[in-house]
C-alpha positions in Angstrom: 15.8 19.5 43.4 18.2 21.1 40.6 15.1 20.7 38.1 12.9 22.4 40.4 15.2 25.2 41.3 15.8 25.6 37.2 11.9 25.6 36.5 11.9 28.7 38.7 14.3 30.5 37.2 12.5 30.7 34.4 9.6 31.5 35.5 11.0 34.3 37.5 12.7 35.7 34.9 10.0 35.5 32.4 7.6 36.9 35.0 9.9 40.0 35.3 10.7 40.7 31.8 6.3 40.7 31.1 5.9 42.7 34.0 8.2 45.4 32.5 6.6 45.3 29.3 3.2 45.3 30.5 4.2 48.7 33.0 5.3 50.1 29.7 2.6 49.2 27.7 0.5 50.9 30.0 -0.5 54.5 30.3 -0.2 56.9 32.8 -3.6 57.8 35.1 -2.3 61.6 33.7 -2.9 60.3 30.1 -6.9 60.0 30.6 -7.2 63.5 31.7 -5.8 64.4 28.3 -8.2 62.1 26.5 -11.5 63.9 28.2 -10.9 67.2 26.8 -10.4 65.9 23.3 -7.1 64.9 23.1 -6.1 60.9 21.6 -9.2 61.1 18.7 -11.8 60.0 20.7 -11.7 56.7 19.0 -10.2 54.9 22.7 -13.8 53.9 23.6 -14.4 51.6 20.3 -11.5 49.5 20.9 -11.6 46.2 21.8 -11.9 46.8 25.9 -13.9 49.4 26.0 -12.3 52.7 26.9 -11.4 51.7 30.4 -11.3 47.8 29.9 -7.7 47.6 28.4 -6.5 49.8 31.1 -8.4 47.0 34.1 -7.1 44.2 32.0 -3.7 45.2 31.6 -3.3 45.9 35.7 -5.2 42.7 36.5 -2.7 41.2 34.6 0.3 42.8 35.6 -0.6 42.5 39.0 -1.0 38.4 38.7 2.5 39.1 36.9 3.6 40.7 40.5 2.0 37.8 42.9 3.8 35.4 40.3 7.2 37.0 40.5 7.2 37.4 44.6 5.8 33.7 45.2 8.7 32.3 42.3 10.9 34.8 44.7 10.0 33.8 47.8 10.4 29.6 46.7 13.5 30.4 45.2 15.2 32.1 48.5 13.4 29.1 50.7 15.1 26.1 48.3 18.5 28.3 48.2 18.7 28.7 52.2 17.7 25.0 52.3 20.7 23.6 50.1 23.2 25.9 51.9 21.9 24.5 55.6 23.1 21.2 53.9 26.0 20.1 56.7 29.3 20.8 55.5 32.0 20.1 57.5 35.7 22.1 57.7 37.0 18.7 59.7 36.7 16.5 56.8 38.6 18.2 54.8 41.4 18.9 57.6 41.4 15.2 58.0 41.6 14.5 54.5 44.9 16.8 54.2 46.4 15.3 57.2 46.2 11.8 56.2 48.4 12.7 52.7 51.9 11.9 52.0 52.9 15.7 51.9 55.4 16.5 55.2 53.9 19.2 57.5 55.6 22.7 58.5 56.8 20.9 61.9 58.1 17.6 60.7 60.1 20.4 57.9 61.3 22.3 61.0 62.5 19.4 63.1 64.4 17.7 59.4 66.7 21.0 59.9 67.0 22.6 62.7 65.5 25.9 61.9 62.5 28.1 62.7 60.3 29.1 60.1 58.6 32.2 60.3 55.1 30.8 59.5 52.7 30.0 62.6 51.5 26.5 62.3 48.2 25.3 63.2 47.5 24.2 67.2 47.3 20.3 67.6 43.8 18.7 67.5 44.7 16.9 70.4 
């Protein structure tokens, strides 16, 4: 799952990069009131789009950009809370530490004969 989880990564961050250069790329709906009283040289209708066609293209593709980015999101947070749910248990390792060789607070205590100011653990028995 550590491919898969890579694989959107990289898509989510490549999604997010293009959909901040495409909102900067694109201009303002203040920008065409500008261009129908004269202002830009009048030359925006010959280009390649038309003279609202870059405009469409540029949001159809920006939003596909957006529905891209929330869907890599979305999987991304599912396969996250999915390998966290993963059992892990706090036992295992208590057992694991109990079993060493390394004397505990209370066998330290009783070697002695004094107290020792830290609280030890209660008994799991």
């Amino acid at each position: 799952m550590n491919l898969l989880t890579s694989i959107f990564t990289v898509v989510h961050l490549v999604a997010a990069i293009a959909i901040v250069v495409l909102v900067l790329l694109q201009q303002g709906k203040g920008a065409d009131m500008g261009a129908a009283f004269g202002g830009g040289g009048g030359g925006s209708s010959s280009s390649v789009f038309g003279s609202r066609g870059s405009a469409t293209f540029l949001s159809r593709v920006t939003a596909g950009l957006a529905a891209v980015f929330f869907v890599t999101g979305l999987s991304l947070a599912y396969i996250y809370t999915q390998q966290s749910a993963t059992p892990r248990s706090v036992m295992a390792t208590e057992n694991a530490s109990e079993s060493s060789d390394v004397p505990s607070v209370d066998a330290a205590n009783e070697n002695d004969g004094t107290q020792s100011d830290i609280p030890s653990a209660p008994s799991t028995n």
